[in-house]
Each structure stands twice: as structure tokens, then as C-alpha cells.
C-alpha positions as CSV (number, residue, x, y, z in Angstrom):
1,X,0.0,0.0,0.0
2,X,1.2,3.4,-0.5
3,X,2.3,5.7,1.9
4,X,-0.3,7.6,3.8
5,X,1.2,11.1,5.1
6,X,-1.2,11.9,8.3
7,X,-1.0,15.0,9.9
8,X,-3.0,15.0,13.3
9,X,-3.2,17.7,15.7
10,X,-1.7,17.7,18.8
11,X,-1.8,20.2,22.0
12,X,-0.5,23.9,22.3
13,X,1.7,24.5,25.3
14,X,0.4,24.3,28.2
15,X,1.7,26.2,31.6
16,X,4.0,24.7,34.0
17,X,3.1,25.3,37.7
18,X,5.4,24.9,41.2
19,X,5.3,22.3,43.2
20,X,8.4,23.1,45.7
21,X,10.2,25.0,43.2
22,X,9.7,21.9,40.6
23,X,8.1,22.9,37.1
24,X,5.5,20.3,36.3
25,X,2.8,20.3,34.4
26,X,-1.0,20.2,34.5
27,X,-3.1,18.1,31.6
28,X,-6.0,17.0,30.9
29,X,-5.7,13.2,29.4
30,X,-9.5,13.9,27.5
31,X,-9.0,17.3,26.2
32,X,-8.4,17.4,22.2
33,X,-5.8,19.1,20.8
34,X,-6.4,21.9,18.9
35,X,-2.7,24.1,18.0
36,X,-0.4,21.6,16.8
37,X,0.2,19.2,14.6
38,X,2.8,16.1,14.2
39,X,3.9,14.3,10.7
40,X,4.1,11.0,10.5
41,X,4.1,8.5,7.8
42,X,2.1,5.4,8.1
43,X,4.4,2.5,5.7
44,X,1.6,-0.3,6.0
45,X,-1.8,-0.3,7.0
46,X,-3.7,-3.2,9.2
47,X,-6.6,-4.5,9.2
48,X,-7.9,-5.1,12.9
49,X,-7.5,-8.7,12.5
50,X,-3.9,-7.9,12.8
51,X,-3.9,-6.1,15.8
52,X,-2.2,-7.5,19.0
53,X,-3.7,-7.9,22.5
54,X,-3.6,-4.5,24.4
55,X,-2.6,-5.1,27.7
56,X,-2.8,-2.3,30.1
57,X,0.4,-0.6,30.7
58,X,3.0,-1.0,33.5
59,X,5.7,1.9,33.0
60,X,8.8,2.1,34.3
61,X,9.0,5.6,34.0
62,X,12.9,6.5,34.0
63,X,13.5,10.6,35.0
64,X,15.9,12.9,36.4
65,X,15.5,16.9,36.2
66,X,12.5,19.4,35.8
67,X,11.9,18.4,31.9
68,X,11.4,14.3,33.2
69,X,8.9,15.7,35.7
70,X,6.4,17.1,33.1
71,X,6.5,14.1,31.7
72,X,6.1,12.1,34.4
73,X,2.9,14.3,35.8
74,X,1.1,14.0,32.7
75,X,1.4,9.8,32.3
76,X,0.0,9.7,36.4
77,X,-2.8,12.5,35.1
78,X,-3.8,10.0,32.1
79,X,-3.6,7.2,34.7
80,X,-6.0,8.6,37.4
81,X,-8.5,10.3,34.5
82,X,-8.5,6.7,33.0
83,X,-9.4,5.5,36.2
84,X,-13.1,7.3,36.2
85,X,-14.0,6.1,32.5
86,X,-15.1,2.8,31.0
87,X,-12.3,2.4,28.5
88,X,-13.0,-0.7,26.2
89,X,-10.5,-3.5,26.8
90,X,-9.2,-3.6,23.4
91,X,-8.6,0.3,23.8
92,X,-4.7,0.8,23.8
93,X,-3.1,3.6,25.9
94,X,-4.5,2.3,28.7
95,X,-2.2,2.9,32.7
96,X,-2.2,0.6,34.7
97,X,0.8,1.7,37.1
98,X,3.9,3.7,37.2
99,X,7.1,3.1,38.8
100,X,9.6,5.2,38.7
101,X,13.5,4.6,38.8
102,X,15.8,7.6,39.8
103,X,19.6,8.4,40.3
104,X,20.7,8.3,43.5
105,X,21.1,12.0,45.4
106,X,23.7,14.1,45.2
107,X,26.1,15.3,47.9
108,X,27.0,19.0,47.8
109,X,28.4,21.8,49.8
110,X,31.1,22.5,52.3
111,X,32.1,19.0,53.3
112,X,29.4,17.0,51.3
113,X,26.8,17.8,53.6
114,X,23.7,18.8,51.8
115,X,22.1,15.9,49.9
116,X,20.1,17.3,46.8
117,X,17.2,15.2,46.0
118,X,16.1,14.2,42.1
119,X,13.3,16.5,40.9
120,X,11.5,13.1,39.8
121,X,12.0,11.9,42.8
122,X,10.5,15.0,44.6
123,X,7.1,14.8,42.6
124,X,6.9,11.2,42.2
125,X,7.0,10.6,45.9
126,X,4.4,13.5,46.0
127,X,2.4,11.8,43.7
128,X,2.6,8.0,45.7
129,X,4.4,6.1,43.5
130,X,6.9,3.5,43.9
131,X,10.5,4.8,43.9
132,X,13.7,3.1,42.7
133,X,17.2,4.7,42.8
134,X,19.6,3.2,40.7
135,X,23.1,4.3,39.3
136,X,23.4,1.3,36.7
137,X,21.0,-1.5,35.8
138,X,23.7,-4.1,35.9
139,X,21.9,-7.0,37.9
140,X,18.6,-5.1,38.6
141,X,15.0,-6.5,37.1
142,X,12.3,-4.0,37.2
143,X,9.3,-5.4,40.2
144,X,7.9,-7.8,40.5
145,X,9.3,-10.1,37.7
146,X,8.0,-13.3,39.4
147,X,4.5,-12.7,38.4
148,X,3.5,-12.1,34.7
149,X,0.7,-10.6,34.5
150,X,2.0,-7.6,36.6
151,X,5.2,-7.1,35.2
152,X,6.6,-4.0,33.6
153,X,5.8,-4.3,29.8
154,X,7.1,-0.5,28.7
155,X,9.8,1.5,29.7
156,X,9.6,5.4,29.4
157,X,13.0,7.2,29.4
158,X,12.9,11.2,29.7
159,X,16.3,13.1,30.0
160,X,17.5,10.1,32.2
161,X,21.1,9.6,31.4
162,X,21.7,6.0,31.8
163,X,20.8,3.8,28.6
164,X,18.7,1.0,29.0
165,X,20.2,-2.1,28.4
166,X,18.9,-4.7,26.0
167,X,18.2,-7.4,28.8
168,X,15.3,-4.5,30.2
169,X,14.2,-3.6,26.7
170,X,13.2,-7.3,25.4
171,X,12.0,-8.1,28.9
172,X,9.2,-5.4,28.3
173,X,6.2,-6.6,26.2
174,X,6.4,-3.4,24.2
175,X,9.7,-2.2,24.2
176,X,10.5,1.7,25.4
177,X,9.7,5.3,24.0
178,X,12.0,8.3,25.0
179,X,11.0,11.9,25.0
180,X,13.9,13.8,23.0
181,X,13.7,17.8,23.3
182,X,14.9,18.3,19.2
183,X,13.9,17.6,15.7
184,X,15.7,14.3,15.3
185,X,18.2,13.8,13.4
186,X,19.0,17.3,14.4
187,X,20.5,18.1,17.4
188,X,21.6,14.0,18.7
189,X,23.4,13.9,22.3
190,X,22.7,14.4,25.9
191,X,22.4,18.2,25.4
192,X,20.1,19.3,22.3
193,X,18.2,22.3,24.3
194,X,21.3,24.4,25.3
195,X,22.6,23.5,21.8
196,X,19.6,24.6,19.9
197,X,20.5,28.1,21.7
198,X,24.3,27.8,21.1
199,X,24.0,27.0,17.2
200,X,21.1,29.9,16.9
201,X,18.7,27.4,15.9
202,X,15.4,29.2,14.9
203,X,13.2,26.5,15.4
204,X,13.3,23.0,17.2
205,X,10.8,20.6,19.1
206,X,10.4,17.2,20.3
207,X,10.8,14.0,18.7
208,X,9.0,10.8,20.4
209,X,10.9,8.0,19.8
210,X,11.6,4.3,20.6
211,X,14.5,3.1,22.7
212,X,17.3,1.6,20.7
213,X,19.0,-1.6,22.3
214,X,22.7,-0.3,20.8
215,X,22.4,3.7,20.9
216,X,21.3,6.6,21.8
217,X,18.7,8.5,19.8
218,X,18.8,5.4,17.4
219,X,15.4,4.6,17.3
220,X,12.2,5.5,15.4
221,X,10.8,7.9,15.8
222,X,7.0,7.6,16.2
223,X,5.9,12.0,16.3
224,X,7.4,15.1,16.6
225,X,5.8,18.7,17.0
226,X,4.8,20.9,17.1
227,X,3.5,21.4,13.7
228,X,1.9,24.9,12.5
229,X,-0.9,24.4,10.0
230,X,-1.1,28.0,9.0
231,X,1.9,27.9,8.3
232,X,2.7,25.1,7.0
233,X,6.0,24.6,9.4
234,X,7.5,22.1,11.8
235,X,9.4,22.9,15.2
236,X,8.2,26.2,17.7
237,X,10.4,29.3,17.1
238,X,12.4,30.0,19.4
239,X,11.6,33.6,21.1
240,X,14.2,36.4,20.7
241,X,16.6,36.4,23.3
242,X,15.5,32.8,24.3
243,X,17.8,31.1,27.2
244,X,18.2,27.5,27.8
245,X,15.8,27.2,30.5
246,X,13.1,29.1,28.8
247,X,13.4,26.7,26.1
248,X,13.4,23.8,28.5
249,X,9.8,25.6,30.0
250,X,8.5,25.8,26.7
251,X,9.7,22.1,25.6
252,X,8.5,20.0,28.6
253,X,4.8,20.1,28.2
254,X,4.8,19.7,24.9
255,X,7.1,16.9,25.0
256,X,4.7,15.4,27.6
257,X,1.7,15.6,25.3
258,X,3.6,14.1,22.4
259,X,4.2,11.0,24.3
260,X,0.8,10.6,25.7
261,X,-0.2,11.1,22.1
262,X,1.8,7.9,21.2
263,X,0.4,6.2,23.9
264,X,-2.8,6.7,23.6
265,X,-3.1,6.3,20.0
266,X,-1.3,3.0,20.6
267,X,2.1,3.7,18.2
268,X,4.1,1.5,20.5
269,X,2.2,-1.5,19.2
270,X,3.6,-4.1,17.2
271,X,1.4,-3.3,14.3
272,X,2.8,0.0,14.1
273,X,6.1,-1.1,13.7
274,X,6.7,-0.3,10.5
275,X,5.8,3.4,11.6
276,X,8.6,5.9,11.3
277,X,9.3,10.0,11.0
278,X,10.6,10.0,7.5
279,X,11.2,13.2,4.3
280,X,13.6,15.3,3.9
281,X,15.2,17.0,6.4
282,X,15.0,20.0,4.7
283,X,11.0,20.3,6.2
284,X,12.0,19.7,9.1
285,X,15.4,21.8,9.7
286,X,17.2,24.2,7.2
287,X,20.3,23.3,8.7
288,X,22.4,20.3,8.5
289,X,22.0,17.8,11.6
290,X,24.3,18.6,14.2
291,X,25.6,16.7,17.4
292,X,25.1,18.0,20.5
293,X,26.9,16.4,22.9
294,X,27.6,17.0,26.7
295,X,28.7,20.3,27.8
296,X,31.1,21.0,30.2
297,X,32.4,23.8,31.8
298,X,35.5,24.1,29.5
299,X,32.6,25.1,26.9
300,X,31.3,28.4,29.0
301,X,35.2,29.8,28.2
302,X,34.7,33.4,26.2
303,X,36.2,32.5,22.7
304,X,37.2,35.8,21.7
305,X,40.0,35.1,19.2
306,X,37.0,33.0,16.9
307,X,33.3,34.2,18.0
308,X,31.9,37.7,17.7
309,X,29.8,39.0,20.1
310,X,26.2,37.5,18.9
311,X,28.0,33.9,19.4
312,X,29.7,34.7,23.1
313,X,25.4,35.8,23.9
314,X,24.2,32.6,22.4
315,X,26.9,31.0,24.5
316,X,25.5,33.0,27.4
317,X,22.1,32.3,26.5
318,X,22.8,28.4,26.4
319,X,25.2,28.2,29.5
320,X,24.6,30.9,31.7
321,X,28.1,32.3,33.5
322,X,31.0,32.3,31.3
323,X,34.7,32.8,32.1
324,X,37.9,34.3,31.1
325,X,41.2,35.4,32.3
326,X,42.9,38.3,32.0
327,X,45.8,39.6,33.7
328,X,46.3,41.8,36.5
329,X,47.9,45.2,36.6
330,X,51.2,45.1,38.7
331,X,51.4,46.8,42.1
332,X,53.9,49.2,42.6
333,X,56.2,46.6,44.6
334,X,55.4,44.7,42.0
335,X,56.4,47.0,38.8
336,X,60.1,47.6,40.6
337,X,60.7,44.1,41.4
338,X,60.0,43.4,37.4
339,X,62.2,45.6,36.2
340,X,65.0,44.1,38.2
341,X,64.1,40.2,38.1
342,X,61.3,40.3,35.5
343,X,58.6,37.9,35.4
344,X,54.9,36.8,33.9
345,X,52.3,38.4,34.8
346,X,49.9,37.3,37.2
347,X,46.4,36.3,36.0
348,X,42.9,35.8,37.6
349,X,40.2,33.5,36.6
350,X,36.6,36.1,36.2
351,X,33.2,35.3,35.8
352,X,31.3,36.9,33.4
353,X,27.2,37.8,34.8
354,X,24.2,39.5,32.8
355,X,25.8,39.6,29.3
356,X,23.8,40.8,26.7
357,X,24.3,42.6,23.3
358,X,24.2,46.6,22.5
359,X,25.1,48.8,20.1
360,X,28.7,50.3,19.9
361,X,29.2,53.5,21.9
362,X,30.1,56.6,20.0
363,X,33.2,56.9,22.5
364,X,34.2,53.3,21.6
365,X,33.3,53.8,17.8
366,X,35.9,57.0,17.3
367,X,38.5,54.9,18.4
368,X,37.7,51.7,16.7
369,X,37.4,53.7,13.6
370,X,41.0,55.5,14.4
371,X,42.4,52.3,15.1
372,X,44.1,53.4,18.3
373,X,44.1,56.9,20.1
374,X,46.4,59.1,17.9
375,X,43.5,60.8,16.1
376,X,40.7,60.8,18.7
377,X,40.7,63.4,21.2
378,X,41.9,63.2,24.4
379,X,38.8,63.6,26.2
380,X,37.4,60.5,24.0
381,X,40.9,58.6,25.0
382,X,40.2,59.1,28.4
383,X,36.8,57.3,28.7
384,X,37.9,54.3,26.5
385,X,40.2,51.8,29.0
386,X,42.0,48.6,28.1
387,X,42.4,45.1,29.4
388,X,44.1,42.0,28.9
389,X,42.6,39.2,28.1
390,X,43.5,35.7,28.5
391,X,42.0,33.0,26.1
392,X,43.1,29.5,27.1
393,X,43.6,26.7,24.1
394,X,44.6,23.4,25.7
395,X,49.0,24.3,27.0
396,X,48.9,27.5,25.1
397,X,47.4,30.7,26.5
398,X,46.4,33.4,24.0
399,X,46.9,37.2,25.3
400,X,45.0,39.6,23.8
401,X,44.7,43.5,24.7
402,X,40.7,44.6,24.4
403,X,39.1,48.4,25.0
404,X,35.8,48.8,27.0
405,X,34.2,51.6,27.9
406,X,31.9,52.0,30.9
407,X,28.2,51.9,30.8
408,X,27.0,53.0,34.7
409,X,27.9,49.7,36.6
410,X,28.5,47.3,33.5
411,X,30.9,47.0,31.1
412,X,30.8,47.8,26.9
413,X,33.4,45.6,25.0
414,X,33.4,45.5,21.3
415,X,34.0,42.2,19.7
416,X,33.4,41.8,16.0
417,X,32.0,45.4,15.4
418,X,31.2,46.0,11.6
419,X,32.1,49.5,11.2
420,X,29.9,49.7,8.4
421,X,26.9,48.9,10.6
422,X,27.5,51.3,13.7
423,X,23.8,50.4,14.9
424,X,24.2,46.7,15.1
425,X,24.7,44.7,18.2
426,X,27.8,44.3,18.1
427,X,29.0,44.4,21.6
428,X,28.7,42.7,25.3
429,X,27.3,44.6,28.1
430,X,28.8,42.6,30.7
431,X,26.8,43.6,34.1
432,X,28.6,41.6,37.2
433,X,31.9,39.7,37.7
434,X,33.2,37.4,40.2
435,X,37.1,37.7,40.1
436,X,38.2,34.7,41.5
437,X,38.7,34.8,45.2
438,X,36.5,37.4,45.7
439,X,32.8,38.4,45.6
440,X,30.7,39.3,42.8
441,X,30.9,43.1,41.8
442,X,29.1,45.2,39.5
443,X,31.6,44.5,36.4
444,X,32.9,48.5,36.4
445,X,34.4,48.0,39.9
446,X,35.6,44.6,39.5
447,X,37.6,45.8,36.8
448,X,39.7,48.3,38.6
449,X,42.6,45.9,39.1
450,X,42.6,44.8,35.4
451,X,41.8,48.0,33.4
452,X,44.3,50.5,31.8
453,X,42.9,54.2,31.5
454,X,44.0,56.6,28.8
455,X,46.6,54.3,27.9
456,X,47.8,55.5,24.3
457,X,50.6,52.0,23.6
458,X,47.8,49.6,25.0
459,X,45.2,51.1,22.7
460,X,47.2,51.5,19.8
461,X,48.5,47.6,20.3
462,X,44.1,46.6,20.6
463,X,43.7,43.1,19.0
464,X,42.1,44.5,16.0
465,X,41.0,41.4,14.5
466,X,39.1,40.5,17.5
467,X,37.4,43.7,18.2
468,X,36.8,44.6,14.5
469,X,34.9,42.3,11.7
470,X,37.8,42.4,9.1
């Protein structure tokens, strides 16, 4: 039979409340969709003759932050709302308990004092189910696995981090689905939200897919949304100026609506096993599929030698704080003992706070433009300072001198400025900065043991490539 394209609506976003400073999310199992839509080609039909006994469903649910709990609330809401209708036995979709597995808590603080509980494990102990912390599935069967008809037959894995063995996966009746926060293949790894905000992304969503028994994100995928009729587009746009978390906000519940969407229209089943997301990726993504692996802190470094200013804001966007170095100004015991022994200078780890992009100052523009201080007036000179920055690549450590001009308590620094454009955004307001050792300042005061006023040879030797687009 020919391939059937079906577009079927799914739910808008819906609004994630607090429980104890957890986001979770509150759904109604009945309620139609209305918003969204999901593609999916159908390979094969069958006729109902083909279709498998449903058994009700025992999920292992398997969770760890704010985005599993969304998630997690919505499958419990389906399960109670099920519980007040007459759902015909052949119906599929159909709860019939959740357990939930967990990692174990983390130890934190000033002599590993302060235990920090899951987020899943928060609101699923809220919620009365049954709670199992695990750091590795290696000789561990899901309860009870001495009686059949109650065993777990589906596994549900939602930004968990371990992978499901094999052993788990064909011990399950009908397999596992995972909730991944991208447009599969786009985006593949442990991170796809904060890279969806790194790369500029200007759409994403949320693919449903099944667990693989080899890989990650190797299965097939079964829905993803949102899709806009009017428009005729897949994926949400991301807001202007969206962060990481915002997007995680906005991604949770609609990942949680996809997969009860699955479930209840009974894609896990082995008739639909032909089912898969296919077409070209080009309707789904402009761009090329990208990884996005983990992300450590080695990533929230300010790459000022290769990224202009839009890029270090995405970074700050995606990771929050960011760091640099840069080196401090010599004392005056200091400046004699260097000119009789010498020496490197000393540099400071900093912490950059509340970055976000403005326009080139006029006082910053007249010396860009003059390259250096010679032909600006003095008074202009005066307001522009210099700093050293220290950009670290594996051994080597890249020094680069960089103006900035002061902007009440923040910070202006030009990086990548196109001349041509004097109204673009094309510099970081920086607002706070922890130097390391000391408290956070406003990023004007915490400069004062870096910064170089009215300093004619540090302007004129500015890292020009860095600071202008050339």
C-alpha cells in the first residue's frame, strides 16, 4: 500500500506550575488538541485482525530533572483520568501503574553535607508512586518479575542519562519510548536544548521516539511537534533572546503531550512497527544535523580570538556564566621588582554575569574607527580603558589587549564590530563579575585591578582582529 502522510493535531503548550520550586505540568488526558500538529508516515496499513492484545500498561517511568517531571505528571494524570472512564478492553493507551527509577542523590556543599534530592523523585513521591534509585542497571529486574501478569511491559525514558540495556528492553512486552527535546536527526546527544540556543537554531521541538537496544537517539521515531498548519512549518520558534531554560519551559509540556499522544493512540504497538518519521530533512530543519553532545564547563570559556559578540550571547544564553582570564595590573612593589628580576604576569580567573548585546558607543566607535588613540581626542581617550585578556587553548594561552568603555555599573566591550553597521549589536554589556577569590561586583568595579585608562601604547596595540569584523 502506498504511503499515507497523516497530519494529526496535537496540544498547544500548556503552563507549568510549582510544586516546591519543581516545574510540572497540568493536563488534561480527554482534552483534544487543537494548535499543533505532528507528521508521521504510516508505511503499512492493518486490518484489525492484525492487531495484538492490548494489555494495560505498566511503565517504568525513568527521570531525572524538571523536563522528566512534566513528563512524568502528565502519564500519572492519564492514569488517574483513565481510572473514572469505562475504557473498552481492546482500547490501547491504557495505565495501569507507574514506577519510577531515579539516580541516587547528590552530595554537595562545604564537606558534602547537603544531599540534593532528584526533581522526579520530589514529585513522584508526591504523587505515591513507587520509587527506585539506581546508578546502573547491571543485575537489577524491574518489580515484580515473578508474576507475569503484573510485570513491567514498557519502559519510558525522559532526559535520564543511563541507557537502557537490551536485557530490560526485550523483557518489556512493548519495548520503550523516549521523549527527545529536538527535531531528530537534528541536534543528537545528551544536550540538544542548550545546543539549539548555542547554534542559533530558529526553530526545534520534540521528537517521540523508541529506545534503541545499541544507541542513543537510534530509534524511530514515532511524532514530533509541534507542527503549525497556518503555516505550514514544523518545530516552535524560538523567542528572541530565548535562554536554555526558557526553552526547557517551553519544551517540557509539549514533550509530555507528544508522548501521551503515542500512547494513547497505541504507536508503541507491534502493528505500528513499521511506523517511522521520514522526508527530507530540509521540512523539518534548514540546517544540517548537528551533534550535541555534553557540555562542560571548558565550553562556557569566552572564545574571543573565533566568535563575535552574537556567538559569546548565544553561549551566554545556552550556558549561563562564562569565564575568562585576564591579567592583573602590577602593584607598585610589584612594577620595581620586574624591572630588576622580571617575570609573567599574574592572571585571575573572572566570571562573566548578565551579558547581553548593544550597540557600539560613540566613545568606543571613534576609536575603533582610528584604530588606536592618535586621532581621537583626548577627552574620548580618556573614557575608553584597556584590558588583557587571557583566552586558554589546551597548554597555550592566548593574550589579547581589548578596549571597553563603561556603561553605569556594566561594562561595553566591542568584539566583531562591523564598522559599516555602527547600529548593530555588536558588543557585550557585561553587568557583574566574580574575580576569582572574591565576591561578585558590579563588572565596572571589578575591573579596577585589570583595566588601563587613557593608555595610548595599550590602545594602539588593541587586538584588532578580534574587536573589528575584518
Amino acid at each position: 500500500m502506498a504511503a499515507t502522510s497523516i497530519w494529526r493535531p496535537l496540544m498547544a503548550r500548556s503552563r507549568l506550575k510549582s510544586v516546591k520550586g519543581l516545574p510540572e505540568t497540568s493536563f488534561l488526558a480527554s482534552r483534544r488538541p487543537t494548535v499543533f500538529a505532528t507528521h508521521i508516515h504510516i508505511v503499512r496499513a492493518f486490518s484489525s485482525s492484525q492487531a495484538s492484545p492490548k494489555e494495560p500498561l505498566r511503565i517504568l517511568f525513568c527521570g531525572s530533572d524538571a523536563f522528566s517531571c512534566a513528563s512524568l505528571q502528565v502519564l500519572h494524570n492519564a492514569m488517574q483520568s483513565q481510572k473514572s472512564q469505562a475504557l473498552p478492553t481492546e482500547a490501547p493507551g491504557r495505565i495501569a501503574s507507574l514506577d519510577v527509577v531515579v539516580r541516587p542523590a547528590k552530595r554537595t556543599g562545604r564537606g558534602r553535607a547537603t544531599i540534593i534530592e532528584s526533581p522526579v523523585k520530589v514529585l513522584a513521591t508526591e504523587l505515591g508512586l513507587p520509587v527506585h534509585e539506581r546508578d546502573t542497571f547491571t543485575g537489577w529486574t524491574p518489580p515484580p518479575s515473578e508474576v507475569p501478569e503484573t510485570a513491567i511491559n514498557m519502559i519510558v525514558a525522559v532526559s535520564f542519562g543511563l541507557f537502557v540495556p537490551k536485557r530490560l528492553l526485550r523483557a518489556a512486552r512493548y519495548g520503550g519510548l523516549n521523549v527527545h527535546p529536538s527535531l531528530l536527526p537534528d541536534l543528537h546527544g545528551s544536550a540538544p536544548i542548550e545546543h539549539a540556543v548555542l547554534l542559533g537554531r530558529p526553530r526545534t521541538g520534540v521528537t517521540i521516539q523508541t529506545l534503541d537496544e545499541t544507541t542513543f537517539d537510534g530509534g524511530r521515531r514515532l511524532l514530533q511537534g509541534p507542527y503549525d498548519e497556518a503555516n505550514a512549518e514544523v518545530g516552535l520558534p524560538l523567542p528572541p533572546r530565548c535562554t536554555s531554560a526558557e526553552l526547557h519551559q517551553l519544551l517540557a509540556p509539549l514533550g509530555a503531550n507528544l508522548l501521551v499522544e503515542v500512547i494513547r493512540r497505541g504507536l508503541y504497538l507491534p502493528e505500528h512497527a513499521d511506523i517511522d518519521v521520514s522526508g527530507p530533512l530540509s521540512s523539518i530543519s534548514p540546517q544540517e544535523p548537528a551533534p550535541a553532545p555534553k557540555l562542560t564547563k571548558a565550553d562556557q570559556q569566552v572564545l574571543w580570538q573565533t566568535e563575535t559578540a552574537v556567538d559569546i550571547d548565544r553561549r551566554a544564553r545556552a550556558l549561563g556564566e562564562l569565564w575568562t582570564q585576564m591579567e592583573l595590573l602590577p602593584t607598585k612593589k610589584e612594577r620595581k621588582a620586574e624591572s630588576v628580576i622580571g617575570g609573567p604576569a599574574k592572571k585571575k580567573r573572572a566570571i562573566l554575569d548578565k551579558v547581553d548585546l548593544v550597540a557600539c558607543p560613540d566613545s568606543l566607535c571613534a576609536v575603533l574607527e582610528a584604530r588606536g588613540s592618535s586621532s581621537v581626542s583626548p577627552e574620548i581617550a580618556e573614557v575608553v580603558q584597556t584590558a588583557i585578556f587571557v583566552q586558554e587553548d589546551g597548554e597555550t594561552h592566548h593574550n589579547m589587549i581589548l578596549p571597553f568603555t563603561v556603561d553605569g555599573e556594566s561594562i561595553v566591550v566591542p568584539v566583531g564590530v562591523d564598522l559599516a553597521d555602527k547600529t548593530g549589536l555588536s558588543c557585550l554589556r557585561i553587568g557583574s563579575i566574580k574575580v576569582e577569590g572574591e565576591k561578585t561586583k558590579p563588572a565596572a568595579r571589578a575591573m579596577a585591578a585589570f583595566a588601563s585608562k587613557g593608555d595610548e601604547a595599550a590602545l594602539d596595540k588593541t587586538a584588532w582582529d578580534v574587536v573589528l569584523r575584518l
